[in-house]
N, C-alpha and C positions, 0 to 999 in steps of 0.2 A: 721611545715613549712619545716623543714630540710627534713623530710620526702617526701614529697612534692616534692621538686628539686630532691632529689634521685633516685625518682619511675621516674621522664620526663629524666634524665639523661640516664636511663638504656633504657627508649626506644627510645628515639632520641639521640641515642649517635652520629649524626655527625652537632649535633644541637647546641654547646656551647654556639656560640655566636649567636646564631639563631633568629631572630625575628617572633614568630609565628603568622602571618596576615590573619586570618580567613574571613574574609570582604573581600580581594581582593581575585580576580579569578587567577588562573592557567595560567603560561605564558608559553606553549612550541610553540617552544624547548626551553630547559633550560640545563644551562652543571654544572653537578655535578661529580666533580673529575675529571674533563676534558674529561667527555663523554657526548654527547648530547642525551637529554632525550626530546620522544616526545608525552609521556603518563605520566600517575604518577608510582612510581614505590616504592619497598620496599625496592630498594638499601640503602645499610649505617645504616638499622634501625636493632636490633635485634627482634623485634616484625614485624610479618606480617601486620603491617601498610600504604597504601598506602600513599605516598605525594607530593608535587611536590613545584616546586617552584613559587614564583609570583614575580619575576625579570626572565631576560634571562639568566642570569649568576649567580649560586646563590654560586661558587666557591668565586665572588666576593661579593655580598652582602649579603649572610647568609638571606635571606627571604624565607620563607618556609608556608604552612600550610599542613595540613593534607585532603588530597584528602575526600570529602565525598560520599558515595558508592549509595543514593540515594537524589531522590530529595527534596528539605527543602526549608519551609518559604516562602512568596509570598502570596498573597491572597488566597492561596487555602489549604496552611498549609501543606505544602508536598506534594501535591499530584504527581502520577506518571506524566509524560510528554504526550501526546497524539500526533502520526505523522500519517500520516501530519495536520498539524494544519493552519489554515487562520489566517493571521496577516497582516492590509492593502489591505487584497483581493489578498496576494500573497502566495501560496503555501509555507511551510519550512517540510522540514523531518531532523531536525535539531534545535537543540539549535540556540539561536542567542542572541545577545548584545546590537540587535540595540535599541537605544534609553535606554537602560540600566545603561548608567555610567558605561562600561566597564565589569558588570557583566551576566555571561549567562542564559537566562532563557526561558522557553519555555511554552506551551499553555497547559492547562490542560483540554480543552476541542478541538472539532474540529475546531472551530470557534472562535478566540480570538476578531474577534470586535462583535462576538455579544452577547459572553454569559463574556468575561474580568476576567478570569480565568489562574494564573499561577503561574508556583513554580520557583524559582533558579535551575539551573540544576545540578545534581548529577557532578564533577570531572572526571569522571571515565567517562564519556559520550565525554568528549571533548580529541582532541587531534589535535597535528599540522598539522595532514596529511588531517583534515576534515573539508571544508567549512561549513560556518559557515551561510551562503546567501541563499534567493530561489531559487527553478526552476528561470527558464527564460524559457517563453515559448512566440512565437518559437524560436530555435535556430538552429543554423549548425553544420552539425557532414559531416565530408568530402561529403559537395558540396551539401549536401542536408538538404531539413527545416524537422525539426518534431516538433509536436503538443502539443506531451506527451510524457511519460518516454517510454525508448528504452533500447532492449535489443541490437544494433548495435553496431559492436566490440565487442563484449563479447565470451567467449565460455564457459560461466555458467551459461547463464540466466539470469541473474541479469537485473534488471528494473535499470534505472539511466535516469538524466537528466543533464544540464548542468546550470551552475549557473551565466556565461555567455550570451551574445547573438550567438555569435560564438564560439566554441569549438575548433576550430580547428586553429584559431588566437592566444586563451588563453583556454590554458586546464586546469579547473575545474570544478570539479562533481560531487554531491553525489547519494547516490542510493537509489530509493524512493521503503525503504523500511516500510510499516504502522505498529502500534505498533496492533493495531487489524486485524485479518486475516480474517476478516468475509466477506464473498462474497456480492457483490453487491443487494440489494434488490429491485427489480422489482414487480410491481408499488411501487413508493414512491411519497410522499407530497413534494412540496416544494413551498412557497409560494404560497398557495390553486392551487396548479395547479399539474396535475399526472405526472408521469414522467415513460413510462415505457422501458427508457433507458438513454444510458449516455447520459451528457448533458452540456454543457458550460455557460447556463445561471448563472450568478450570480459570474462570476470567471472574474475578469479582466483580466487575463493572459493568457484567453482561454484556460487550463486545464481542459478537460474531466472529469469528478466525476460526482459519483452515492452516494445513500444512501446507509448503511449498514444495517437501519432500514425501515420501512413502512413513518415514519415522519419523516425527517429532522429539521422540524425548530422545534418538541418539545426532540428529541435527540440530535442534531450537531454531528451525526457521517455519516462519509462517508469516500470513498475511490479515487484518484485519480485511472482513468479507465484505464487500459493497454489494446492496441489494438492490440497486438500479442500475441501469448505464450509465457508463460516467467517459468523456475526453473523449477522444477521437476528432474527426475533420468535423461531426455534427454536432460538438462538445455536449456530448452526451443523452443524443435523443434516444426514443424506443427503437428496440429492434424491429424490424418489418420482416415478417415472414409468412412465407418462403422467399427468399433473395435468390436471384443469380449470381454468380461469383465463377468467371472465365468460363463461360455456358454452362454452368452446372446448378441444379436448383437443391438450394441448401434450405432447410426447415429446423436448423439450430446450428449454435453459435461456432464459431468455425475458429483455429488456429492457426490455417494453414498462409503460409508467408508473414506470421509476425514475426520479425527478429527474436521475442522473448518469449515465444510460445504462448503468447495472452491468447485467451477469446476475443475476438469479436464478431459484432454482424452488422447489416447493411441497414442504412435508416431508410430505403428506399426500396423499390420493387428491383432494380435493378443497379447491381453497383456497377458494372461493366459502365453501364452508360452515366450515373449520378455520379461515382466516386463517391458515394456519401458512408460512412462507418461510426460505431461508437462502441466503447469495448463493453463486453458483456455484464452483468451483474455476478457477482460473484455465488451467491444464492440461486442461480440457473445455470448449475456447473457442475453438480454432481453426476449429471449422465451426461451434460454438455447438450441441456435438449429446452426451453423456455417452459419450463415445468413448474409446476405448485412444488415447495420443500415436505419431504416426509416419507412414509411409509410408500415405497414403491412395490411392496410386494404383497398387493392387497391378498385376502383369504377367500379361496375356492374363485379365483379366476384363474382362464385358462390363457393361454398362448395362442393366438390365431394363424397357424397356416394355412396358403402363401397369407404374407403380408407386403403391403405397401411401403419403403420408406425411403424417403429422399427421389422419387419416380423409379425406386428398382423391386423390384421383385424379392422377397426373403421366403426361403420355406424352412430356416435352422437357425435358433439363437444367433444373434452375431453380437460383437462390440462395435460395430462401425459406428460412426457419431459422437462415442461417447470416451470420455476420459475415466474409461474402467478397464480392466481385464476380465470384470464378471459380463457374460452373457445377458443381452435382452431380448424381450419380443414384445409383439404388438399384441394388445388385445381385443382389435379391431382389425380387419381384411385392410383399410387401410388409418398408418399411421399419421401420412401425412396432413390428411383430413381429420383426424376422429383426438391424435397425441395421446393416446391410451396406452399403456405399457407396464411392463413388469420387468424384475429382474428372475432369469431361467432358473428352475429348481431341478430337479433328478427327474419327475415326473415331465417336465416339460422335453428335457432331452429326448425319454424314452418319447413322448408324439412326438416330437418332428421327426422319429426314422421312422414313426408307423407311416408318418404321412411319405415319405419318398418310396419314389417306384422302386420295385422289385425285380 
């Protein structure tokens, strides 16, 4: 036993009269030494221990626990955190307490009313400067409403929302960033219906989201849809196009060599020579092409064979470009000039074999 107290001694040595409260959550700020801390920290320990305290003052109450570095316990047995997660049909990219007893915890899937999956949140996740609330959508950001997360005000790109109705009355916000980076998948299921763009069905708060996979209701994962560029080396300017990219002249948004399969495209005429990139809008990703959203399959237009696209030659439906398995064509001789198009129907198939030689 002696042993015991000597080994906790040595490492919380500004812990004597300390009461260690495992159960309660982390209060910052919190002033230890009469500094105010607003994360957990290693100060006062000899061991690289993180901790924090669970009063605001722990100079006067000596309450303390040891910050834990992931996330523990809950129905799901630890499992990581998943953002954004649905809780009440409200967006969180964030831990939260609500209905909790005070403790923090977060969705371990995307969807917490449908699938009721979640862990306590890791310590080390939370801190004073981070709300803790949903989006609020829409909200005001000087004088104007937005829908979804914005990169406005920023000069890094970063996506954020406002957690808020007005921002600009009461300034609070976090930055919706997903713990999965996977680009939006087009077509997706969502309650047996296709979906082959973003979409606000099923979101109370009118938040834009896509799938990340082919089915939503047998995975819950998706992503809230950014309708501008956002991050990259340009943190987040317009796309420029048509871009080169390793001599090839690209006329939308591209994938090819991101680690996580994202879009993106070049902020300049040439990224060979600028390097310059920002990842796509989420909202010009349903055919992977810098398109108005909606009805791409206008009534009584035709398919134009040959057509133009990307500088090659089409005389047959293709997918090339696009993050579909359905066929497109151009409704223009060329696409890369004119970005007029449609998705192929039975009648378009039969022309393009009238059009090939015989």
């Amino acid at each position: 036993m002696a042993l015991c107290i000597a080994f906790l001694l040595y490492i919380w040595t500004p812990f004597l009269q300390a009461a260690n409260e495992v159960s309660r959550p982390c209060v910052f700020p919190f002033i230890f030494e009469g500094k105010l801390y607003s994360t957990c920290t290693t100060n006062g320990t000899r061991k690289n221990q993180p901790w924090c305290s669970v009063t605001s003052n722990y100079d006067k109450h000596r309450r303390w626990k040891p910050c834990t570095l992931t996330e523990y316990g809950g129905n799901s047995g630890g499992k990581p955190c998943v953002f954004p997660f649905l809780y009440q049909r409200r967006t969180y990219y964030t831990c939260t307490r609500k209905f909790s007893k005070g403790r923090f915890w977060c969705s371990t899937t995307g969807n917490y009313d449908i699938n009721r999956k979640w862990s306590y949140c890791a310590d080390n996740r939370l801190e004073e400067s981070y709300p803790t609330q949903p989006c609020f959508f829409p909200f005001m950001y000087r004088n104007k409403l937005y829908t979804s997360c914005t990169t406005a005000g920023r000069t890094d790109g970063k996506l954020w929302c406002s957690v808020n109705r007005n921002y600009d009355m009461k300034p609070s916000a976090v930055f919706c960033e997903p713990t999965e980076k996977s680009p939006c998948s087009f077509p997706f299921m969502f309650k047996n219906t296709s979906y082959s763009s973003c979409t606000k069905d099923g979101s109370i708060d009118g938040q834009l989201w896509c799938a990340t996979t082919s089915d939503y209701e047998k995975d819950s994962k998706w992503r809230a849809c950014a309708t501008e560029e956002y991050g990259g080396n340009s943190n987040g300017a317009p796309c420029f196009f048509p871009f080169t990219y390793k001599n090839q002249k690209h006329s939308s948004c591209t994938n090819e060599d991101e680690q996580h399969g994202r879009y993106w495209c070049a902020t300049t005429e040439n990224y060979d020579v600028d390097f310059k990139f920002s990842f796509c809008a989420d909202t010009k990703l349903e055919n992977v092409e810098p398109l108005e959203t909606g009805n791409h399959n206008p009534p009584n237009k035709l398919c134009v064979f040959p057509f133009i696209y990307g500088g090659k030659s089409y005389s047959t439906c293709t997918t090339d470009g696009f993050n579909s398995q359905t066929g497109w064509c151009s409704l223009t001789d060329d696409f890369d000039r004119d970005q007029k198009w449609k998705y192929c129907t039975a009648s378009d198939v039969q022309s393009q074999n009238s059009t090939r030689p015989h």
